[in-house]
MIMARBA-627535 format. One record per residue (C-alpha): x, y, z; residue number from 1; residue in one letter. Coordinates in nm, 4 decimals. Example, Ala and Ser with C-alpha at 12.3 -4.5 7.8 and 13.67 -1.06 7.14 Angstrom:
+----------+----------+----------+-----+----+
:        x :        y :        z :   i : aa :
+----------+----------+----------+-----+----+
:   1.2300 :  -0.4500 :   0.7800 :   1 :  A :
:   1.3670 :  -0.1060 :   0.7140 :   2 :  S :
+----------+----------+----------+-----+----+
***
This chain:
+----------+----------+----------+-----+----+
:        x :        y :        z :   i : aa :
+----------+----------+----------+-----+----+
:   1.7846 :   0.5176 :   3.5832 :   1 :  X :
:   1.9572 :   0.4801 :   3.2516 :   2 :  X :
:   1.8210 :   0.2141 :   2.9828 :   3 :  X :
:   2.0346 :  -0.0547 :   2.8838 :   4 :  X :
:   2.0588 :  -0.1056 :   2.4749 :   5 :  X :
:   1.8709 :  -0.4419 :   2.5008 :   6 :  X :
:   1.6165 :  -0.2216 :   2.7040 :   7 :  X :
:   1.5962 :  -0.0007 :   2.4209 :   8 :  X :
:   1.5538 :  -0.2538 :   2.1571 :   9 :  X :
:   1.3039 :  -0.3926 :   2.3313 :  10 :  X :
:   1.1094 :  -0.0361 :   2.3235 :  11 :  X :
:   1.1482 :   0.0375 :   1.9927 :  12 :  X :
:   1.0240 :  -0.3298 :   1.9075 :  13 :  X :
:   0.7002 :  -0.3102 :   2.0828 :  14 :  X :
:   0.6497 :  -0.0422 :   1.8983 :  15 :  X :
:   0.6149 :  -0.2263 :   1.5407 :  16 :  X :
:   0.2101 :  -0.3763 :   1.4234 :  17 :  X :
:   0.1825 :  -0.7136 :   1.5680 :  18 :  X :
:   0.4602 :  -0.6750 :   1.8530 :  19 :  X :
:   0.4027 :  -0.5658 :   2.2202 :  20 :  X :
:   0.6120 :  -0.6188 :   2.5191 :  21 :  X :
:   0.6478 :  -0.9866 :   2.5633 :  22 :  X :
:   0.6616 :  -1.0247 :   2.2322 :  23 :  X :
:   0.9569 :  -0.7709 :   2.1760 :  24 :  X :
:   1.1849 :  -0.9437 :   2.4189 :  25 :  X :
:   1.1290 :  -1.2576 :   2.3024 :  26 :  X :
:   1.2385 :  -1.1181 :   1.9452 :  27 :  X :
:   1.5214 :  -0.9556 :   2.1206 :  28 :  X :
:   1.6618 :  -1.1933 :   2.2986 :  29 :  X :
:   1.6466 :  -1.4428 :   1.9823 :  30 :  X :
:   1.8334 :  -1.1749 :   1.7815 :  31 :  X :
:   2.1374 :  -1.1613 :   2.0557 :  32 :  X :
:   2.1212 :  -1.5053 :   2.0806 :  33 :  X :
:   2.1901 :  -1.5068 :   1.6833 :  34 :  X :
:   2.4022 :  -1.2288 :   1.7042 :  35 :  X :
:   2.6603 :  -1.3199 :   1.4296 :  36 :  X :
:   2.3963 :  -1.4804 :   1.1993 :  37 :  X :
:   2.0919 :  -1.2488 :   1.2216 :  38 :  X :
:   2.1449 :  -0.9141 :   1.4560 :  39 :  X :
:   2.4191 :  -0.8293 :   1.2028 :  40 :  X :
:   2.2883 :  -0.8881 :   0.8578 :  41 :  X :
:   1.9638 :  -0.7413 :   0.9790 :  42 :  X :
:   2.1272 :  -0.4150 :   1.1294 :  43 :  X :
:   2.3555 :  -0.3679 :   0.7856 :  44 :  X :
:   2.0022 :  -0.4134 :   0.5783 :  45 :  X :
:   1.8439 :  -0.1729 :   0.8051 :  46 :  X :
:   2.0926 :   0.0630 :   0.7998 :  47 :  X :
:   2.1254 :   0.0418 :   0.3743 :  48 :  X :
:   1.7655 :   0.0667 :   0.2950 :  49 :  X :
:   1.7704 :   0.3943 :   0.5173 :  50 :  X :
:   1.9086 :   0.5558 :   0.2794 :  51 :  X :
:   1.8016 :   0.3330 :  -0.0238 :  52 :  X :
:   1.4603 :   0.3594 :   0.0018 :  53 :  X :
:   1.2391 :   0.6053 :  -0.1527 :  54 :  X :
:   0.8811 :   0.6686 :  -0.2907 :  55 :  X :
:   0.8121 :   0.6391 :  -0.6175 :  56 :  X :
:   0.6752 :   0.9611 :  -0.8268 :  57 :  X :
:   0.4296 :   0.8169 :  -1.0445 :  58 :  X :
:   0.2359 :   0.5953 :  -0.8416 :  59 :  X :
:   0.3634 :   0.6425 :  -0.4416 :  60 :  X :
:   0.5263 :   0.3105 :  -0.4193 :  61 :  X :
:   0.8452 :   0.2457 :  -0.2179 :  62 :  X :
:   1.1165 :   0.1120 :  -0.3576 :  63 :  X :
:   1.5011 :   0.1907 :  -0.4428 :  64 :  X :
:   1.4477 :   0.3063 :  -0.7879 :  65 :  X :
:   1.2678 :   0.6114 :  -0.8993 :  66 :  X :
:   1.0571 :   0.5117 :  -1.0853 :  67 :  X :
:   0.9931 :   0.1854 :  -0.8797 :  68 :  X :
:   1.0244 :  -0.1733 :  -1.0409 :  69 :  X :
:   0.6568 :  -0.1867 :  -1.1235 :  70 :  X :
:   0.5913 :   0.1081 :  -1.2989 :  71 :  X :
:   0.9260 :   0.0646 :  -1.5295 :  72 :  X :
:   0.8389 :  -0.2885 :  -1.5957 :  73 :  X :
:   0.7340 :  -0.2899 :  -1.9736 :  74 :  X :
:   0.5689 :  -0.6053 :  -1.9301 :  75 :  X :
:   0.2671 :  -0.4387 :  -1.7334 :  76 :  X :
:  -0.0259 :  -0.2850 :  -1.9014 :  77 :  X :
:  -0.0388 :   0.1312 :  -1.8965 :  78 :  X :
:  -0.3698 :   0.1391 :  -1.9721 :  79 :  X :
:  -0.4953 :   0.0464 :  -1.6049 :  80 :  X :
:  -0.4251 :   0.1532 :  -1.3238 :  81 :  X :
:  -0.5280 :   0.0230 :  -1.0048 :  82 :  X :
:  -0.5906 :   0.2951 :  -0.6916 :  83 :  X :
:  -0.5463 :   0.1240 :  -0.3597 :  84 :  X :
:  -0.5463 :   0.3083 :   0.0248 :  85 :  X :
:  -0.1955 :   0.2254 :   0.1291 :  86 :  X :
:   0.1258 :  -0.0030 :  -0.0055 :  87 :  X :
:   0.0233 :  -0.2959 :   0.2113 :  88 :  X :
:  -0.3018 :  -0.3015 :  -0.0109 :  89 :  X :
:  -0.0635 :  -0.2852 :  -0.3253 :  90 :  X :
:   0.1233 :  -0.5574 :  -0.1738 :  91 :  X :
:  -0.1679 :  -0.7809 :  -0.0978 :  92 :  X :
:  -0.3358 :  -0.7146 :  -0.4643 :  93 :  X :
:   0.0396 :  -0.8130 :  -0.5862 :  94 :  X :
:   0.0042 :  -1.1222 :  -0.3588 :  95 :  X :
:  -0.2360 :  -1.2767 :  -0.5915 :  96 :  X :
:  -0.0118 :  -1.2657 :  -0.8904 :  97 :  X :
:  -0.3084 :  -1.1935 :  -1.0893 :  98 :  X :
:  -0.2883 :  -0.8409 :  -1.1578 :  99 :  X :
:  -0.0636 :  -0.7075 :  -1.4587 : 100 :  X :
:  -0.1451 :  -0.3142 :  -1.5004 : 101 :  X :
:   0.0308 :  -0.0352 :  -1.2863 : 102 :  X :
:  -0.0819 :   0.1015 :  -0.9463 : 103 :  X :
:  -0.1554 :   0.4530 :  -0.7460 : 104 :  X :
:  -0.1480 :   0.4581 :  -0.3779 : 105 :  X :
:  -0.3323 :   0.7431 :  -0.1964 : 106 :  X :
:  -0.1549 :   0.6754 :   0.1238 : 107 :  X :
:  -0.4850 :   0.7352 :   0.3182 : 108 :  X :
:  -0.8682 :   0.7756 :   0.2577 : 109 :  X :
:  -1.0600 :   1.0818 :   0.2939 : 110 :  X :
:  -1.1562 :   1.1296 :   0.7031 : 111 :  X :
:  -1.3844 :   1.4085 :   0.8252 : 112 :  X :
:  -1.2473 :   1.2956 :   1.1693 : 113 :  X :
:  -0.9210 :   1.2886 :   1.1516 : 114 :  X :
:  -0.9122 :   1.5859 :   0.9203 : 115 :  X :
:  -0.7629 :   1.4772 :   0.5701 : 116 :  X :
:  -0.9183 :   1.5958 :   0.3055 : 117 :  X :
:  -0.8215 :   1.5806 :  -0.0498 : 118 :  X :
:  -0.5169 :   1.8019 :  -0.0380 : 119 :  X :
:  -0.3502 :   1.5619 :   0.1989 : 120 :  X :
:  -0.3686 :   1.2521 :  -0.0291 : 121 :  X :
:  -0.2218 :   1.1681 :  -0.3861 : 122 :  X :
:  -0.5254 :   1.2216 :  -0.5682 : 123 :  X :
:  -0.4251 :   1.5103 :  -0.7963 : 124 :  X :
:  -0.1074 :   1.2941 :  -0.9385 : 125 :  X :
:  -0.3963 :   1.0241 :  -1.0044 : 126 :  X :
:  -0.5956 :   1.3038 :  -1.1934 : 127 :  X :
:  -0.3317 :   1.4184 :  -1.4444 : 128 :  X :
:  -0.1998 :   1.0663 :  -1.5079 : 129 :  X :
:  -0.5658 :   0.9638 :  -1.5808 : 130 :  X :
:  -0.5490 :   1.2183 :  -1.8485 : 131 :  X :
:  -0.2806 :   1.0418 :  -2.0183 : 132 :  X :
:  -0.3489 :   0.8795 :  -2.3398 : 133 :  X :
:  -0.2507 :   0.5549 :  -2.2589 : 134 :  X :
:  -0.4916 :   0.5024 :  -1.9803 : 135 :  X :
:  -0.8408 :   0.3363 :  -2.0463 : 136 :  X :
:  -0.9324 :   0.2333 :  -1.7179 : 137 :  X :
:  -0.9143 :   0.3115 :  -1.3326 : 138 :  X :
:  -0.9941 :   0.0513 :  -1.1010 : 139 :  X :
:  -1.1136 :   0.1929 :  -0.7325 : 140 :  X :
:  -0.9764 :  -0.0819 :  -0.4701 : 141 :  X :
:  -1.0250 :   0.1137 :  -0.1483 : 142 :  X :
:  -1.1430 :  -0.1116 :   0.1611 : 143 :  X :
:  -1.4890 :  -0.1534 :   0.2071 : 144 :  X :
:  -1.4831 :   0.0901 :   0.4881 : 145 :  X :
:  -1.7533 :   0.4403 :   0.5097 : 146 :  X :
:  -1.3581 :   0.6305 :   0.4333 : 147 :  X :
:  -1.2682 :   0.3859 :   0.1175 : 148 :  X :
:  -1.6809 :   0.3925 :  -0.0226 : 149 :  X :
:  -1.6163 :   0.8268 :   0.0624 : 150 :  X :
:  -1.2735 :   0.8213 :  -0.1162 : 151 :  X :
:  -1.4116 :   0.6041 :  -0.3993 : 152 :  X :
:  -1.7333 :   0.8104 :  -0.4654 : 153 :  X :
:  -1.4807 :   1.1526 :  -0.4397 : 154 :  X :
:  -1.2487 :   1.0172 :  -0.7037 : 155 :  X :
:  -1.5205 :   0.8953 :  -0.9395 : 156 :  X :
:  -1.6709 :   1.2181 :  -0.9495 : 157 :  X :
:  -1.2849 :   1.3788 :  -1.0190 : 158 :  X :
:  -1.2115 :   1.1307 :  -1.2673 : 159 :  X :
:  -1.5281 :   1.1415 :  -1.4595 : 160 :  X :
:  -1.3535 :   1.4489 :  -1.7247 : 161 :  X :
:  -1.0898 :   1.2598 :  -1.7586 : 162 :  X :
:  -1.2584 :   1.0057 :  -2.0370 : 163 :  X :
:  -1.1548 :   0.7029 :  -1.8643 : 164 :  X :
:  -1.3236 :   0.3656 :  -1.7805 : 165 :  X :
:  -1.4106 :   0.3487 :  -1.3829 : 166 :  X :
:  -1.4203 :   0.0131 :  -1.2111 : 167 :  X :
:  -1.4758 :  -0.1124 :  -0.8474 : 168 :  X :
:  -1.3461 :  -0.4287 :  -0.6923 : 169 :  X :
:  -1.6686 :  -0.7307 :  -0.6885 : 170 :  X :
:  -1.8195 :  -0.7283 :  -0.3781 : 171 :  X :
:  -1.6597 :  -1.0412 :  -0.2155 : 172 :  X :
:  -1.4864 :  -0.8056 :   0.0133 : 173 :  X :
:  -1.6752 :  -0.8016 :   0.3243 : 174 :  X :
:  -1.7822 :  -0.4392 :   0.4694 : 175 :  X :
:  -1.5154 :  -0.3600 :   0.7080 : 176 :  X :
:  -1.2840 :  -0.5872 :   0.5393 : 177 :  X :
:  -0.9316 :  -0.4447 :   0.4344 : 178 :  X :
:  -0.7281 :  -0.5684 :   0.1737 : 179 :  X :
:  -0.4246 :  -0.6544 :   0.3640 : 180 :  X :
:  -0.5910 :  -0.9160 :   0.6128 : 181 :  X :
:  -0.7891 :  -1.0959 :   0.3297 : 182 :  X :
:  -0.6641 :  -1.4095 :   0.1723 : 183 :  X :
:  -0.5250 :  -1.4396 :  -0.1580 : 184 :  X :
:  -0.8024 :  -1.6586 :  -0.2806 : 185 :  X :
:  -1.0879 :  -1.3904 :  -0.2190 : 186 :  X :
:  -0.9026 :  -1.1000 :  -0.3572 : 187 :  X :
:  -0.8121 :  -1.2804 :  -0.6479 : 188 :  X :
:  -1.1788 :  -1.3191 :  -0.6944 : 189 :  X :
:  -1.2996 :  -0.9865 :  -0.6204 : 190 :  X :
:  -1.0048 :  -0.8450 :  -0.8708 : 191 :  X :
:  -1.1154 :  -1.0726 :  -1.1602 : 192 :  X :
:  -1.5235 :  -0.9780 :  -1.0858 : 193 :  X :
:  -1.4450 :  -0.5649 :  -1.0764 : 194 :  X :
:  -1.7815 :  -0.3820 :  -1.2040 : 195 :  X :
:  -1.8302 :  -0.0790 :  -1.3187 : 196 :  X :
:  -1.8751 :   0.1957 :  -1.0391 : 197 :  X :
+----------+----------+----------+-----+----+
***
């Protein structure tokens, strides 16, 4: 039996975090219902950032420019640089508006269990920018997860010839806790309370 296109979107909705069946057709049908308005707009946008869209080579961000908009911003400080997990950590940290240095996503954490060790994350790029002159400080803001408190006790033993100042986000983030599901409030907090690791 052959799938209709609305069956289709529907599928590849459910797919996305958050969504499941019901939930996809519900989106669907309000996007043919706004056909004109939103389905359009939405499918050129899709469509352009495609092909727009790329990761950045200093820190791993996404964005249309190489470098992206953070790390060319002069109005950041080079001197730290903050080492998240995953971009929806460096979105949440940006969330709080608190925050001026530059950033380094890993785009994982170190898993026994699902086999990714160093080699499979961005640590070395970390390493040799660390080395740069300009940098005084690294600040470790992996979740409070056994994989983040792992990754963060790997890359403080790594960055220790590197000369440069090694700090942890406070302890206000619960154990378990990840930085995308916590309010702005607390990670403002545990940003501005960082200790030394």
């Amino acid at each position: 039996m052959a799938h209709s296109d609305i069956d289709e979107l529907i599928r590849l909705f459910s797919k996305l975090p958050g969504l499941g069946p019901r939930s996809a057709r519900r989106v669907v049908l309000h996007l043919i219902r706004q056909k004109d308005t939103l389905m359009g707009p939405l499918a050129t946008v899709m469509e352009r950032a495609m092909t727009s869209i790329r990761t950045c080579s200093t820190c791993g961000n996404l964005d249309t420019h190489d470098p992206c908009a953070i790390c060319s911003d002069t109005r950041r400080d080079p001197s730290v640089i903050c080492v998240v997990e995953e971009l929806a950590d460096l979105w949440a940290i940006e969330r709080c508006n608190l925050y001026k240095g530059q950033y380094h996503v890993l785009g994982g954490t170190l898993s026994a269990m699902d086999d990714r060790g160093p080699a499979e994350l961005n640590i070395e790029s970390l390493i040799r920018r660390a080395r740069e002159d300009t940098v005084k400080e690294i600040i470790l803001a992996t979740n409070a997860t056994l994989e983040g408190q792992t990754t963060a006790h790997y890359l403080t033993t790594r960055l220790e010839e590197c000369h440069v100042s090694i700090s942890r986000l406070a302890q206000g983030i619960p154990m378990g806790g990840e930085l995308d599901y916590l309010d702005d409030g607390t990670l403002g907090a545990a940003l501005k309370a960082r200790l030394p690791f």
